[in-house]
VORO-682593 format. One record per residue (C-alpha): residue in one letter; x, y negated, z. Coordinates in pm, whole numbers, plus 50000, padded with zeros to 5 digits. Layout:
! VORO-682593
aXYZ;...
***
This chain:
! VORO-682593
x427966128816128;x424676124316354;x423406095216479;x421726084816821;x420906059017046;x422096052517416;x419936030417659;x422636016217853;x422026003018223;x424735981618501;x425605958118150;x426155924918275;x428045904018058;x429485908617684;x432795925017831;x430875950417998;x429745958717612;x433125955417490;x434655979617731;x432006003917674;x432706006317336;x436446007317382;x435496044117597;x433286057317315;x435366049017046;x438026067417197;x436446097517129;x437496117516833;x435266114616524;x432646087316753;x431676052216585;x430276033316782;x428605994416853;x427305987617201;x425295954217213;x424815938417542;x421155918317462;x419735949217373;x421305969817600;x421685998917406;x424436015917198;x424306028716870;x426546061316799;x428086081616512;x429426112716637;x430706149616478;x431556182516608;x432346192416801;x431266158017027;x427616162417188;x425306133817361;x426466147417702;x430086136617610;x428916101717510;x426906100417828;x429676109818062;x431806084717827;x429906056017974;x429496067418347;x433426070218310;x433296033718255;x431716027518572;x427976028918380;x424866046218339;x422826058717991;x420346080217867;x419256092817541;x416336078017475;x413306097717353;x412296094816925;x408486083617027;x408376045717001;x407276038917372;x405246008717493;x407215981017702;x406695989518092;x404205967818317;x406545961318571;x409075935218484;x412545941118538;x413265904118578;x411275906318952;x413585918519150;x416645887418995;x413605863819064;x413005870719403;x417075869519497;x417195839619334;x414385821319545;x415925835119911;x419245822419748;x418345791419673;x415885786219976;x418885787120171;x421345771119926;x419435739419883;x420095726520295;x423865734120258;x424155719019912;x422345682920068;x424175685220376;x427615681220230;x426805659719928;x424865632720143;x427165624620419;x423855606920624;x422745648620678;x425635653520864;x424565659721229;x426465672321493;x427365713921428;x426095705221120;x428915726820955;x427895757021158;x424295753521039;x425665753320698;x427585786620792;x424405802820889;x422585794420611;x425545803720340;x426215838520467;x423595860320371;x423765838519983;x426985848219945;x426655886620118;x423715890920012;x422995866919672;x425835878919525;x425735910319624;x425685925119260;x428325902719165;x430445920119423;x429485955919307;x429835951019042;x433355934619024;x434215964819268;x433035993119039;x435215977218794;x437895973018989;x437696013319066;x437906019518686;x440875991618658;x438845965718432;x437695929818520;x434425914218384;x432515882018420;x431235897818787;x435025897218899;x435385861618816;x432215850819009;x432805875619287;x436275863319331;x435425827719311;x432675831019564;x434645849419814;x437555827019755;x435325797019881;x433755812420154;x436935829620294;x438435797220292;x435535779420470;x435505806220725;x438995798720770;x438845763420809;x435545769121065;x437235790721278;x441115785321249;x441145749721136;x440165719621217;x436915718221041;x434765734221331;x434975701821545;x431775691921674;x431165658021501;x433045664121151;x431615650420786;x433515645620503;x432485630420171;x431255652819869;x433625644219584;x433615651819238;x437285660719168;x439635677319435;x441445655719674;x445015662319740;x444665675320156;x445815709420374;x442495718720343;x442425730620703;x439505700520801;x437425709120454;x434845737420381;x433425746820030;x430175763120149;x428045748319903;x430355756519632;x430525795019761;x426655790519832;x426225764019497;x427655786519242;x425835823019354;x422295806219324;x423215788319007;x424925820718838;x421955840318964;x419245814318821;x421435812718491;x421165851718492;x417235856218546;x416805828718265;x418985846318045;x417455877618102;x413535862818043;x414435850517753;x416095880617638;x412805895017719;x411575871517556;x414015874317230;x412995910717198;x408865908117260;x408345908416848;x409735944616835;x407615955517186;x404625938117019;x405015955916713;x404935990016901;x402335979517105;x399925974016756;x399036012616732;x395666021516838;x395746041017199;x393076066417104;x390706075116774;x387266092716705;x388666129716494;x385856144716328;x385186177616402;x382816204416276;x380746173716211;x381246157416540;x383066128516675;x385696134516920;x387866105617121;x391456119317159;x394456100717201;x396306088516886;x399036105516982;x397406136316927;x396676130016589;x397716155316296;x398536153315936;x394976164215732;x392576152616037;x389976131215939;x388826100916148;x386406076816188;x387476039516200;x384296015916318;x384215973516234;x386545960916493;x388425989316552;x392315996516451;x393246015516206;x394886047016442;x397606060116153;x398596061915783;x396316073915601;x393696076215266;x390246064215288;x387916093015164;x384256081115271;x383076042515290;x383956007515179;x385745978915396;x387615955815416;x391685957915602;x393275929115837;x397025934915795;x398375903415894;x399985917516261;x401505941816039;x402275921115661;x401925883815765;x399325884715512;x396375865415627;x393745875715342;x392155911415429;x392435935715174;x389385953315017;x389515994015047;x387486022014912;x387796062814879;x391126069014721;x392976039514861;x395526043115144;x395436027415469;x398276016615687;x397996021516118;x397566001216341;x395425974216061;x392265963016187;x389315971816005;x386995939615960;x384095952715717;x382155985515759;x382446021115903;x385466042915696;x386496077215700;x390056078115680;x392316111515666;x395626109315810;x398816113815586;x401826106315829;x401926105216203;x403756094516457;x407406087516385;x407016087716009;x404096060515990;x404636025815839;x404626012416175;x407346032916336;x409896030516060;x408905993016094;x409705992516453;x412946015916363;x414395993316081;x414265961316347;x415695984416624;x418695992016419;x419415955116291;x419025943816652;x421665969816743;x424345963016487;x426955939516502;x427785907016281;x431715903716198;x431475867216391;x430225888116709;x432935915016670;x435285885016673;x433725873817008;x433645904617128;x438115909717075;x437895875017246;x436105883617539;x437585916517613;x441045897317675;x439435867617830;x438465879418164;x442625891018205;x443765857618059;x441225834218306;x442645856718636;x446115845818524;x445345810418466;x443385807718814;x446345821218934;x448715798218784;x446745771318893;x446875783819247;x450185784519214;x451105751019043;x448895730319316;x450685748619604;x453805738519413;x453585700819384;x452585699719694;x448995690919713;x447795715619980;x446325755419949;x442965739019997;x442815716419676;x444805746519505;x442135769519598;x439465747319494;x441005741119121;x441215785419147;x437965786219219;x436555763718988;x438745779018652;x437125814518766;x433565800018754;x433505781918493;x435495801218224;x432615834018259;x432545844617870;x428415848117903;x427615821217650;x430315838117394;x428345874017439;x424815861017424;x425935840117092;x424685865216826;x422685888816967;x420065869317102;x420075851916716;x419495884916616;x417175895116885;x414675864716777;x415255860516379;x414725902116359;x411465899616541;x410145868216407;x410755887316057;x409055917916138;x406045893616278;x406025879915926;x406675909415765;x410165907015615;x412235938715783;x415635930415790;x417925962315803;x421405942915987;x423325917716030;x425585919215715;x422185910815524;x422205877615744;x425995873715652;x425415878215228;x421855858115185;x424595827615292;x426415834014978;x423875846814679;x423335823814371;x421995846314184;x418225864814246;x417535893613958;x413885897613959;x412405930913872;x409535926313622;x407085953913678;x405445955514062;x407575928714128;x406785894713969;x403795911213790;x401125936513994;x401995963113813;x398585970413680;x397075964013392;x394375941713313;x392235935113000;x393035897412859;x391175892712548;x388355907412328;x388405902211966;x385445912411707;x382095927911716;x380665916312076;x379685958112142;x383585964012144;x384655964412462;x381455985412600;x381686013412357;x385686013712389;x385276010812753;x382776039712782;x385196064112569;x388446052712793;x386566060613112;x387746097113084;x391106086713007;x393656085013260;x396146063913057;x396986026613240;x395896012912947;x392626030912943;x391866028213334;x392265986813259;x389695984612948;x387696007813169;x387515990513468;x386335957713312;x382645976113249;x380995982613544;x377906006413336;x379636031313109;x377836049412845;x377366089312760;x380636105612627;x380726136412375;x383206154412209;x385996133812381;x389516141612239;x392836124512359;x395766121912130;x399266117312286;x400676081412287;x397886071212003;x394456069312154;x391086085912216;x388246098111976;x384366105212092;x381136101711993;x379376071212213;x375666061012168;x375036080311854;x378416066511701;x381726081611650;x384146057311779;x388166057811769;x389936034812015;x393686035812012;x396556023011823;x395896001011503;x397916033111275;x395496059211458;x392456038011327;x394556036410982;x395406072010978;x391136078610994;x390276055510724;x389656022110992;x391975997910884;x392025965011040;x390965932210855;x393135899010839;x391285884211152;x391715916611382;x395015921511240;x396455884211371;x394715892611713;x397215923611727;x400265902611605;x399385874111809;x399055899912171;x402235916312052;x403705879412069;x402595874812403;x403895904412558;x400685922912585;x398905956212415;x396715957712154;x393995983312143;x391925983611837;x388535999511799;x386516013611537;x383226029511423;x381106033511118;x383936039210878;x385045997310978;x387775984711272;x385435964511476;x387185948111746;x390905945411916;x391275946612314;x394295927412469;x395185945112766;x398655930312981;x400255933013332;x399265909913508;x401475880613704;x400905879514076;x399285849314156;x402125839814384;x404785845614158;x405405809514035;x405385792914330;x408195820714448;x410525810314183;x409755775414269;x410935784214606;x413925807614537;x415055776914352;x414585750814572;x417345777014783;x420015765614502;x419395803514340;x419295811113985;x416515834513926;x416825861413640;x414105885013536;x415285921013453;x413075946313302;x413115980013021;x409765960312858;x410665943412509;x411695912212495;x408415895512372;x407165909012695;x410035896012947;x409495862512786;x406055859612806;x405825865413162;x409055845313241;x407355814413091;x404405818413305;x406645821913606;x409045793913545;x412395811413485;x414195801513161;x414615819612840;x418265819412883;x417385840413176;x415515866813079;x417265904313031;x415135931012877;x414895962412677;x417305974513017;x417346011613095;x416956020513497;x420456033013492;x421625998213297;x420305975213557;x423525985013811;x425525972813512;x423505940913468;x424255935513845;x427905941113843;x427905921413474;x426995889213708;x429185900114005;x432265899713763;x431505863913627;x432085857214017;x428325852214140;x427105868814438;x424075884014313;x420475893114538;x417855921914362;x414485920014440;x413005954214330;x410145980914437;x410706013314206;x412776043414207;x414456025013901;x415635998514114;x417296016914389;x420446019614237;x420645982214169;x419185971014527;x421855995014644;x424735976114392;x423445940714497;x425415920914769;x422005915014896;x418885944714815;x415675924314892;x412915960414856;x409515951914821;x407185971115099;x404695980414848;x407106000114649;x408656035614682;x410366048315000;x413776054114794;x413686014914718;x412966004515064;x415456025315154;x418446009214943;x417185977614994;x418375951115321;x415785930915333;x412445948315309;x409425926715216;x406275946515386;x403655923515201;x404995929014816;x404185890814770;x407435879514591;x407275845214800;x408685868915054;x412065870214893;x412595834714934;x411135832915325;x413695863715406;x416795844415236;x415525814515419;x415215829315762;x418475851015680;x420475818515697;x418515803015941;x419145829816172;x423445830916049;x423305794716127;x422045796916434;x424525825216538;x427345800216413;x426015770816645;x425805792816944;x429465804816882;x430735770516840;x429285762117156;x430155785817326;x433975785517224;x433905747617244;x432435750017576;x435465776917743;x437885754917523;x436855722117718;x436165733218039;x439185758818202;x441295725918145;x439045704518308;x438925724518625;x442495733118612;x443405697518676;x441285693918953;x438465671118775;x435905694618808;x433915706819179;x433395745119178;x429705736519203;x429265715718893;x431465742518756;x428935769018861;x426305749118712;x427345744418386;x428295775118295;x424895787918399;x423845763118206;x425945771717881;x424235809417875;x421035793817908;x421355771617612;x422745793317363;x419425815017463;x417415785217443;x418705779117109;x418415812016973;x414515809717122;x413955782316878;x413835809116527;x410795817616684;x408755787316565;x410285799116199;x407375796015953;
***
């Protein structure tokens, strides 16, 4: 199967979507989810179907796409909106007159109905005009949208006006008649509905260019995030510095990156010190400290000196476009609550014509005049336009995706929205995880030269172990005749003495056994879940080093917080058990809690151990190790300093790698679901209330107009409102 990505154009309401997904899907071998707030569709598709068949799929609908191309593209200077904005000024310009005139009967001059005419013509023509294409195109292809209800409804008012005007009795010179809220029982032939025709196209049409603002507005995280990379980068070259764009940029070319500048692509630092903003990337406020040898993420701002940076991925595969890709795709799928709207509103547009019409039909049967049955028509076709029900999740989706990315948790879909509402359980990876990952010396025990002379020999180790007791001397002394012995230690002669720094059997195997004092500091680190390295020289053990991985600094306060969510955290690792414990004391998780001593390929049965006791189950991982377990869990939370394989498995992707993350993604996971749920409860309530309302005549086709309009704009408005998620 391959996978692309349609940019769809002539969308205007969630039925539009539907249907467009209907004609794909009827493909052979296609999958595929059209969303209507993003305007796009995504597509699985085999032999032998091609992206011209999907294409011509869509224009047989009656609409237009393109493929769109795989370099993440800066949002366009022009708005789109413009063009709505100004129709809906003219429109309601002249709609404002002929909306006073007939609700204040004291504006009722002579002709005054004429004036009205006059003014109402071109809103309806011309205002509406891509209500009325649009309902035509859809006629053409036999459908009926949200367009068809509106275009009807407005031409059904207007036609009758012009009937009454001209062929009535409503064109007398001298004629006024009360605005009324419900419909009063007449023959219609002394009564216009000019504001309503006029009423309802400027209120649809303002209702439209808010909705479509803020659904610029929904989707300005993801345009900001591609908008982060730097625009062009000084490349060295034979020695000189040469601007070129960024796009220009190849893996191996070395560039410079000046205080103040951005960072222009992924890459390693090989010359120069400084000091990395990546909080428009991580959330992360604190800048992070770089040197040669450490890597470098695009479009980070550098905020200390000049660094030489040579670029390791470009383009599509950088951090920042696989970012950008990850929120693409979970703003493109589809939530199972949405798929339920969507069945709903792809029969709703059918259902409303027939209930306008048997409304016409029972009003013209009891007798109350084609005028008042017209008006009840009109007023079910207006106000039962299934926009709310369409805009319900994505524009939930739209906002919580981008606020996540502009806090830097990724989330890969909806369904990751729909499980984070039913974990209890959070498995906690130990290593890289809750812990850096690194180790660190703790303690020093014995003869005060210990840790120099141990930490001179390890320098030309590259054991963990060794690079930790190493790094905590800054001077290191002359090494000779350094030897390394596999999974025991190191030998070498340092300052004139021969020195053995290793396990405590490697210093008893040479004739260095430890005395009563060194040999509790050993017993007492093995306790505590760290490592003990012993030295010795001069025929004597002198000292013991206590070296351990050290706990994230953040890591408490995360299991504080994962709590506080009604989770049960559980730490998971393959360390001993002495180990596990240790650390899940200092974190806060209970001993109860604590599984160790697990091989990689045993932590998918630990996960499906707690999904069989009936728990729905979140892993929070970062290693190869893990993928298979993130994969398992009903909710993979990956951490973004980890390996590509985990990020991959993973739903939720935590850029940062500060574990306080997992608890801010389950948090705005839920946030965002309940959100989604409020919008669809309005939205149904809404339809649910209202088509009886104007069926029986209590409702004006303007106020119908109005509220509808005003229905879209608050489920937008309400999705809007994850953006001031913290």
């Amino acid at each position: 199967m391959s996978t692309t990505e349609l940019e769809i154009t002539g969308m205007t309401c969630a039925s539009c979507a539907n249907r467009i997904e209907r004609k794909l899907n009827k493909l052979d071998g296609v999958e595929a989810t059209v969303n209507y707030a993003t305007e796009k569709a995504r597509v699985s598709y085999a032999d032998p179907v091609t992206t011209d068949d999907l294409v011509a799929a869509v224009e047989a609908a009656g609409y237009a796409a393109v493929v769109p191309t795989d370099e993440p593209e800066a949002a366009p200077d022009v708005d789109p909106t413009r063009s709505l904005r100004d129709r809906v000024l003219v429109s309601a310009l002249l709609s404002v007159p002929v909306v006073a005139m007939a609700m204040v009967p004291a504006l009722q001059f002579d002709a005054w109905q004429w004036l009205s005419l006059t003014l109402a013509a071109p809103v309806v023509v011309w205002g509406a005009w891509p209500f009325h294409r649009a309902a035509w195109a859809n006629l053409r292809h036999g459908a009926a949208t949200m367009d068809t209800l509106v275009s009807v409804g407005v031409s059904a008012a207007f036609g009758w006006s012009v009937y009454a005007l001209f062929w009535g009795t409503a064109g007398t010179i001298g004629m006024t008649h009360p605005f009324q809220l419900v419909i009063e029982r007449t023959d219609g032939a002394g009564t216009i509905y000019l504001e309503a025709a006029a009423g309802v196209t400027t209120l649809v049409l303002l209702g439209r260019w808010v909705e479509a603002r803020s659904k610029r507005n929904a989707g300005s995280a993801l345009r900001a995030l591609l908008d982060l990379g730097a625009r062009d980068v000084a490349v060295l070259r034979d020695g000189r510095e040469v601007r070129v764009p960024a796009a220009d940029l190849v893996v191996g070319d070395t560039f410079v990156v000046r205080p103040g500048e951005k960072v222009a692509t992924d890459g390693e630092v090989v010359e120069g010190s400084s000091a990395v903003d990546a909080s428009m990337l991580t959330g992360e406020s604190v800048p992070v400290e770089v040197a040669p040898g450490d890597a470098v993420v695009g479009a980070t701002v550098n905020v200390g000196g000049r660094i030489v940076v040579r670029a390791t991925r470009v383009g599509v595969e950088t951090q920042l476009a696989q970012m950008a890709r990850l929120v693409e795709d979970a703003q493109t799928g589809k939530a199972a609550a949405q798929r339920l709207a969507d069945r709903i509103s792809g029969v709703f547009v059918p259902v409303v014509l027939a209930i306008a019409a048997a409304t016409l039909g029972f009003w013209i049967g009891t007798g109350s005049g084609a005028a008042a049955a017209m008006t009840a028509a009109v007023a079910v076709l207006v106000i039962a336009c299934p926009c709310a029900l369409g805009l319900a999740t994505p524009t939930a989706l739209l906002v919580g995706t981008g606020r996540g990315a502009q806090l830097g948790i990724l989330v890969k879909g909806p369904e990751a929205l729909e499980q984070a509402r039913r974990i209890d359980v959070v498995l906690l990876d130990k290593t890289g995880t809750v812990t850096t990952g690194d180790m660190a010396l703790r303690s020093v025990h014995g003869h005060e030269r210990s840790l120099e002379v141990a930490a001179s020999l390890e320098h030309a180790s590259e054991h963990p172990v060794a690079r930790a007791i190493a790094g905590a001397v800054t001077d290191h002394l002359p090494v000779h005749d350094f030897a390394n012995f596999e999974g025991l230690g190191v030998t070498g002669r340092v300052d004139g003495l021969d020195v053995v720094v290793g396990r405590p059997s490697l210093l008893a195997e040479r004739g260095l056994p430890l005395d009563d004092d060194l040999q509790r500091a050993v017993d007492q680190a093995r306790a505590s879940g760290g490592t003990a390295v012993a030295v010795g020289w001069d025929g004597a053990a002198r000292g013991v080093l206590v070296v351990a991985d050290t706990v994230k600094a953040t890591s408490a306060e995360a299991v504080t917080r994962l709590r506080a969510l009604g989770l049960r955290p559980v730490l998971l690792t393959g360390d001993h058990e002495a180990v596990a414990r240790s650390v899940a004391a200092e974190v806060g998780i209970d001993a109860a809690d604590v599984v160790a001593d697990v091989l990689p390929a045993d932590k998918v049965a630990v996960v499906r151990r707690w999904q069989d006791a009936g728990h729905a189950v979140a892993m929070v991982g970062d290693g190869v190790n893990d993928a298979a377990a993130l994969a398992q869990a009903d909710l993979g939370l990956a951490m973004g300093t980890g390996t590509d394989v985990a990020m991959e498995a993973g739903d939720l992707v935590l850029v940062r790698g500060d574990l306080r993350s997992a608890a801010d993604g389950i948090r705005l996971a839920r946030r965002t679901l309940s959100t989604i749920k409020g919008n669809l409860v309005w939205a149904f309530g809404y339809n649910v209330a209202a088509i009886p309302l104007a069926a029986a005549g209590l409702l004006n086709p303007m106020i119908a107009g109005g509220t509808m309009a005003f229905s879209s704009v608050f489920v937008v408005l309400n999705s809007l409102r994850l953006r001031r998620f913290r």
